[in-house]
C-alpha positions in Angstrom: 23.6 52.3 8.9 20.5 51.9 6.7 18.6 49.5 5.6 15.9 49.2 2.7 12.7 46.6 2.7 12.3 45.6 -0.5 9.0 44.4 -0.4 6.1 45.5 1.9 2.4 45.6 1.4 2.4 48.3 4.1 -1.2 49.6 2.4 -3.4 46.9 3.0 -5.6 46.9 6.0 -3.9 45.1 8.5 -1.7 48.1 8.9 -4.5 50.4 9.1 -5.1 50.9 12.8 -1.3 51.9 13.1 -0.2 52.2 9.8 2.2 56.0 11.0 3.5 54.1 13.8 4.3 51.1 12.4 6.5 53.7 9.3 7.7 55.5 13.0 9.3 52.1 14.0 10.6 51.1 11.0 12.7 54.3 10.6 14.1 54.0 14.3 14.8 50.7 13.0 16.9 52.2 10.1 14.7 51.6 7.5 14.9 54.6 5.4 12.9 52.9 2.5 10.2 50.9 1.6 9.4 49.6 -1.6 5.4 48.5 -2.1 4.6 45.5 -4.8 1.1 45.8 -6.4 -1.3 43.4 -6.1 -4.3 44.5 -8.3 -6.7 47.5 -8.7 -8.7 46.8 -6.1 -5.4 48.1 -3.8 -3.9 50.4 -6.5 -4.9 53.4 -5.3 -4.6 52.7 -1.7 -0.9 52.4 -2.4 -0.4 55.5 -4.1 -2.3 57.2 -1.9 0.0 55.6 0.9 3.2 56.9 -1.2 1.7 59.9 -1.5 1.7 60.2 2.1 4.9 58.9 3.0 7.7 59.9 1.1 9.6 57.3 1.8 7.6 54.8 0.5 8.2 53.7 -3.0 5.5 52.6 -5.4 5.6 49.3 -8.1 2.7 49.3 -10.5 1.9 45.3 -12.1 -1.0 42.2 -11.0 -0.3 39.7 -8.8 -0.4 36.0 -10.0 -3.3 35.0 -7.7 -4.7 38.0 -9.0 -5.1 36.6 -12.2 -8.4 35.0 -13.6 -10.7 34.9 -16.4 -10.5 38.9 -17.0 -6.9 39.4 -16.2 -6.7 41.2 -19.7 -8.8 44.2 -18.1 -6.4 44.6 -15.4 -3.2 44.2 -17.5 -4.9 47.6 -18.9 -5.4 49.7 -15.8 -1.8 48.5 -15.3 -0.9 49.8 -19.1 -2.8 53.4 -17.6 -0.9 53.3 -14.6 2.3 53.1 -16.6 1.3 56.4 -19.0 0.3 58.3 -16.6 3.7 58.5 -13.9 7.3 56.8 -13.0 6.9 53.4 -10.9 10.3 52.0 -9.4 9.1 48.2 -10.7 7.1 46.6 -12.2 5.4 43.6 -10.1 4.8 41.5 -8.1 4.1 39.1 -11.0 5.2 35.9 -11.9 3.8 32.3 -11.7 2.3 31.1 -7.9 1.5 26.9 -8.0 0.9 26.6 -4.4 -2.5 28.2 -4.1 -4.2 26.7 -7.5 -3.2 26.2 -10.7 -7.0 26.9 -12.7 -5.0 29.6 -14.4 -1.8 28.5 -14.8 -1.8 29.2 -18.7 -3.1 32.5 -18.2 -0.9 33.6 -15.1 1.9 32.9 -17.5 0.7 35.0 -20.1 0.1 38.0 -17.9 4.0 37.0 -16.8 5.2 37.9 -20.2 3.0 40.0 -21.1 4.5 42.3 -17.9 8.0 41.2 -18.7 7.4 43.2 -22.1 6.3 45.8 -19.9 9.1 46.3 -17.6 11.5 46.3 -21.0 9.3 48.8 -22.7 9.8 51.4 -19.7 13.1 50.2 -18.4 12.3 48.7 -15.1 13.1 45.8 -13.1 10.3 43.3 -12.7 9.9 41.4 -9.5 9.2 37.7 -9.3 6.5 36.1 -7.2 7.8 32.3 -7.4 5.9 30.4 -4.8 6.4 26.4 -5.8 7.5 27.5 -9.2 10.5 28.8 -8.9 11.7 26.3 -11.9 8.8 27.9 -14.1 9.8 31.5 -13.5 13.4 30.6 -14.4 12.6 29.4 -17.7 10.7 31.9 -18.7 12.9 34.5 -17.2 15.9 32.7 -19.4 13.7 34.1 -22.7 14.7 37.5 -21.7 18.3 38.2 -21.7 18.5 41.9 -21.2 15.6 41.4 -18.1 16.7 42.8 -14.7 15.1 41.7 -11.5 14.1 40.0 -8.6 13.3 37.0 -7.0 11.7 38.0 -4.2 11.4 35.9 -1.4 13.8 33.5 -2.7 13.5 29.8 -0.6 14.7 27.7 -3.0 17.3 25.3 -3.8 21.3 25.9 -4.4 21.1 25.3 -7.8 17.9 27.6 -8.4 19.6 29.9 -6.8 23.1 30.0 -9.0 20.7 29.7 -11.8 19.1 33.2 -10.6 22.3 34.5 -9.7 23.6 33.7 -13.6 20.9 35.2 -14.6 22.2 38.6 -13.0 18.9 38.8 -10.3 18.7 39.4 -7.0 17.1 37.2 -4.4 14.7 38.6 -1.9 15.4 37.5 1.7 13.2 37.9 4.5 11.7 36.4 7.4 12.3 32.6 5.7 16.0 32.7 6.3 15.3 32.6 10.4 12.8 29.8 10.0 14.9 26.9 11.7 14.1 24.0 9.4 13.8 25.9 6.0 17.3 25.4 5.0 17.8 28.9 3.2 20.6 29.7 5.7 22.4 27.2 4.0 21.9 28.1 0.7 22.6 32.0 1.3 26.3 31.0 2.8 27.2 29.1 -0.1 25.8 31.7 -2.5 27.1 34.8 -0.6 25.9 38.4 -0.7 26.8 39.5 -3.9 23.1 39.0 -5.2 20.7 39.3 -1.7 18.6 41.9 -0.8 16.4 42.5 2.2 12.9 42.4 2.3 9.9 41.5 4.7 6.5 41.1 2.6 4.4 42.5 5.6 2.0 41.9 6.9 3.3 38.0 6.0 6.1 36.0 7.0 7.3 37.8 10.0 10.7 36.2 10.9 11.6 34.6 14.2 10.9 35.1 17.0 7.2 36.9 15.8 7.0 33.4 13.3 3.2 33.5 13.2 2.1 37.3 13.6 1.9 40.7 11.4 5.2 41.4 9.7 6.0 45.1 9.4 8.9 46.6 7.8 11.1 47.3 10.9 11.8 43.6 11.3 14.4 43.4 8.1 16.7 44.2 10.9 16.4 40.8 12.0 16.9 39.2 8.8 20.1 41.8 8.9 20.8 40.2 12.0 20.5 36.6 10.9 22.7 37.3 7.8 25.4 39.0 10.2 25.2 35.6 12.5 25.8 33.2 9.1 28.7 35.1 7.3 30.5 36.0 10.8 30.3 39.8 9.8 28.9 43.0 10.8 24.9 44.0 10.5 26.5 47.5 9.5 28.5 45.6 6.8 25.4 43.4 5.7 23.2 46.6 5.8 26.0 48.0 3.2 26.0 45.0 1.0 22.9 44.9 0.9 21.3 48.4 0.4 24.3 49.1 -2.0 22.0 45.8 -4.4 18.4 47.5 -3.4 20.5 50.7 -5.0 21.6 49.1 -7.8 18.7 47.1 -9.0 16.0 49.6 -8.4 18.2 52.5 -9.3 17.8 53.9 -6.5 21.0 56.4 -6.3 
């Protein structure tokens, strides 16, 4: 069995204390990949240098949404140079975030398309950070028939989730699904498997029972676990499902 997180900030510094043991856990954990979103160029190169010294740790290249403001053209470039220069599995985390101020709606949007046309120029998937706007990343998803991706860490409704899943995306689950009053545990058994992956966005959102604390990459096994509990089937067979869609959609194989 193995398993892959999806989506880990494993180079910023809360991991930097115990960053090789924390990596050591995950892989006794089965974790035989993680996959690190970008944020912005103040973390770019600790990232790469983090790939570079862990093999097994998988680099995207794009700007975060609450990384966008006034000069979010400047770092769309260094992005752009990123993209010349080497092979990135992804390109994200972008997309549109409403919870923590909307100043730059207009222009987080722009930098959404703008990295959409990206991910199409080089042939990568993008991934999707949705947080309250999940509706606004669909419909500008919707624009781009031929985009493949993800929504990662998916804790929307039913119906924005079918309208993900028609769109031929995955949804990144994590820590959310063990949260007892979120309700995504309902909305993943009436969606299935077909279009989950695992992730844990660590150092945030740890899942029960360390709600509240650093996340790390080793605790996907407990989103594993949860998903095992909810379709009344083995965490082997969910780490199959599962890794088999991390495979697919980041070409991993």
């Amino acid at each position: 069995m193995y398993l892959i997180d999806t989506h880990a900030h494993i180079y910023l510094p809360e991991f930097e204390a115990d960053r090789e043991e924390m990596i050591g856990e995950a892989r006794n954990a089965g974790i035989n990949k993680i996959i690190m979103p970008a944020i912005d160029s103040e973390t770019h190169k600790k990232m790469l240098q983090t790939e570079t010294e862990y093999p097994d740790c998988l680099s995207m290249m794009g700007l975060h949404p609450c990384s966008v403001k006034e000069a979010y053209d400047k770092e769309l470039e260094i992005v752009r140079s990123y993209l010349k220069q080497r092979k990135f599995i992804a390109i994200g985390e972008t997309g549109i975030d409403l919870y923590w101020d909307k100043t730059f709606i207009e222009k987080q949007t722009k930098a959404f398309h703008l990295q959409i046309e990206l991910a199409m120029e080089y042939h990568l998937p993008i991934v999707i950070h949705s947080r309250n706007a999940v509706d606004e990343c669909i419909e500008v998803v919707k624009q781009y028939p031929d985009l493949q991706g993800v929504f990662h860490c998916f804790s929307g409704s039913y119906e924005q989730a079918m309208k993900i899943i028609q769109m031929n995306f995955m949804m990144g689950i994590g820590g959310v699904i063990t949260f007892k009053n979120a309700g995504l545990d309902k909305v993943i058994q009436r969606t299935g498997l077909k279009n989950v992956i695992l992730e844990t966005d660590a150092p945030y959102l740890a899942p029960v029972p360390y709600r509240g604390k650093r996340n790390e990459p080793s605790y996907v096994k407990l989103v594993a676990e949860k998903l095992s509990m909810l379709f009344n089937i083995s965490v082997e067979e969910i780490a199959e499902i599962t890794t088999a869609n991390a495979n697919k959609i980041f070409r991993l194989d």
